[in-house]
C-alpha positions as CSV (number, residue, x, y, z in Angstrom):
1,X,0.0,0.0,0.0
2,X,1.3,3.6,-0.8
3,X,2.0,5.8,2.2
4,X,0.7,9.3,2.2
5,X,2.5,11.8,4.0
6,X,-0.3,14.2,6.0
7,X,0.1,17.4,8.0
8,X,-2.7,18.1,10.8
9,X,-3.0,21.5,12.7
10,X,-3.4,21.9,16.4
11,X,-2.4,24.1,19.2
12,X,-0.3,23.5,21.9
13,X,-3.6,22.7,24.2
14,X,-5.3,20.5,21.9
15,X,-2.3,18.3,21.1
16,X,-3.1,15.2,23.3
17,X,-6.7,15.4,21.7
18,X,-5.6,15.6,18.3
19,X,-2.9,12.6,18.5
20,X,-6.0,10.8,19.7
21,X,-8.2,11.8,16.9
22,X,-5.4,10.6,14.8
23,X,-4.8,7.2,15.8
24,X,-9.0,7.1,15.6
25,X,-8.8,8.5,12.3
26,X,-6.5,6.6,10.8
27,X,-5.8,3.6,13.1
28,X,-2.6,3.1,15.1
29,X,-1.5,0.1,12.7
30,X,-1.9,2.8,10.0
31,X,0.4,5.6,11.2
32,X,4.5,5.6,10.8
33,X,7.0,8.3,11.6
34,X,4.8,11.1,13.8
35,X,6.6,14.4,14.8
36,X,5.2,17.1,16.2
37,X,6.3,20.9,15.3
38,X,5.5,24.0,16.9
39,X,5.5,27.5,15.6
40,X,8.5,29.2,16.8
41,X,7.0,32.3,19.0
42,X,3.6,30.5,18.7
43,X,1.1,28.3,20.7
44,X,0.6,26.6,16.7
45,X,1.3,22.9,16.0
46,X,1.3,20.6,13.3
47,X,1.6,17.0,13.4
48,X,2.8,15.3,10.3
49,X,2.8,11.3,10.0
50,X,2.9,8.5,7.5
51,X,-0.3,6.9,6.6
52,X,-1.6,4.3,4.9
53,X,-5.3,4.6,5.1
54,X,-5.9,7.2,2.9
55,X,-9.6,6.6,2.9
56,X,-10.5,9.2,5.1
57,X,-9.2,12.8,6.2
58,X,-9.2,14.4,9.1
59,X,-10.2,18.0,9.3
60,X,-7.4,20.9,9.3
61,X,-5.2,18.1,7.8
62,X,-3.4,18.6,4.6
63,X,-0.9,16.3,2.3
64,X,2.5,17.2,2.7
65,X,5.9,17.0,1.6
66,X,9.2,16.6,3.1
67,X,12.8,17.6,1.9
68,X,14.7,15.4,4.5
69,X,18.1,17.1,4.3
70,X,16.9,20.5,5.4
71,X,13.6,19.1,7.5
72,X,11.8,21.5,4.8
73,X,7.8,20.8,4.9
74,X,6.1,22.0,2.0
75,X,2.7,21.7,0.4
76,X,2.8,22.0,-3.6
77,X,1.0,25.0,-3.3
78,X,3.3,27.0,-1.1
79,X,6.0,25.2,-3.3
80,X,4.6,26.9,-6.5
81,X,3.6,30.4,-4.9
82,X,7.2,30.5,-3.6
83,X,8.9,29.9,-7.0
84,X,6.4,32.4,-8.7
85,X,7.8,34.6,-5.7
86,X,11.3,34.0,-6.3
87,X,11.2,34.5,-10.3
88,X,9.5,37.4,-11.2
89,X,5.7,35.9,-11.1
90,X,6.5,33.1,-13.4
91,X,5.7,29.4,-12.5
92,X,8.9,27.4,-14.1
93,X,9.0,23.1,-12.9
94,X,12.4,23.8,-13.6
95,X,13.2,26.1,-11.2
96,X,15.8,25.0,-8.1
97,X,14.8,26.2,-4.8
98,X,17.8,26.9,-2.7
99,X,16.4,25.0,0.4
100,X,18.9,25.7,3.0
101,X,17.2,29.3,2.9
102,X,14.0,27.0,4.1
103,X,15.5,24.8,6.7
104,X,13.0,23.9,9.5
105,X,10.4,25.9,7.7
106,X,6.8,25.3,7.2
107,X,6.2,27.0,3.5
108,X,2.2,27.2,3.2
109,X,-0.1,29.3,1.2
110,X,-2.8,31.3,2.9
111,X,-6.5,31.3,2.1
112,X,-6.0,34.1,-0.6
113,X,-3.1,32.1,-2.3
114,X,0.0,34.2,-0.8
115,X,3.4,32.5,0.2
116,X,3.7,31.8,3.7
117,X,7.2,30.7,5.4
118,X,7.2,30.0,9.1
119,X,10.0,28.5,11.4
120,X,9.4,25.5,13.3
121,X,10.5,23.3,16.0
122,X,10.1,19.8,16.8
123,X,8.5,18.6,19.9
124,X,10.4,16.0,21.9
């Protein structure tokens, strides 16, 4: 079965709820590789895990990607919006990213579409 890679927001307060709500959601069998990031300066969290079951989706929970070597989350979205940032409005596939300017960043795009970088931290 093909994993999916899924990112759920939270705050600080309703993260035992929400890990719950996952392991519901999804079932424990189900779930690989959980971390849990906080906004740096912010009571914001986002829990990103492996999953199999891909059936259902939780709410506030997006797909996700990862770019391991700088611990860069992305959705394609913010992934697009940032190159059209960085090359004069243009959307080019071909187009590298310099990721060590995005290491542990969250790059999301807001409701109205705009490019949105924020630094993260892990939760131990």
């Amino acid at each position: 079965m093909k994993s999916q890679l899924l990112c759920t927001f939270t705050t600080i307060s309703d993260l035992p709820s929400c890990i719950t709500n996952i392991h519901k959601t999804y079932s424990v069998e189900s779930i690989s590789n959980m971390r849990c990031y906080q906004y740096v300066d912010e009571s914001a969290v986002v829990c990103i895990y492996n999953t199999t079951n891909t059936q259902y989706r939780m709410q506030d929970t997006i797909t996700i990607n990862r770019k391991k070597d700088t611990e860069t989350l992305y959705s394609i979205n913010a992934l697009n919006a940032l190159i059209k940032e960085q090359n004069n409005g243009v959307l080019d596939r071909s187009y590298r990213v310099n990721w060590a300017h995005y290491e542990n960043k969250l790059l999301l795009t807001d409701r109205d579409g705009s490019f949105r970088c924020v630094s993260i931290k892990q939760l131990q």
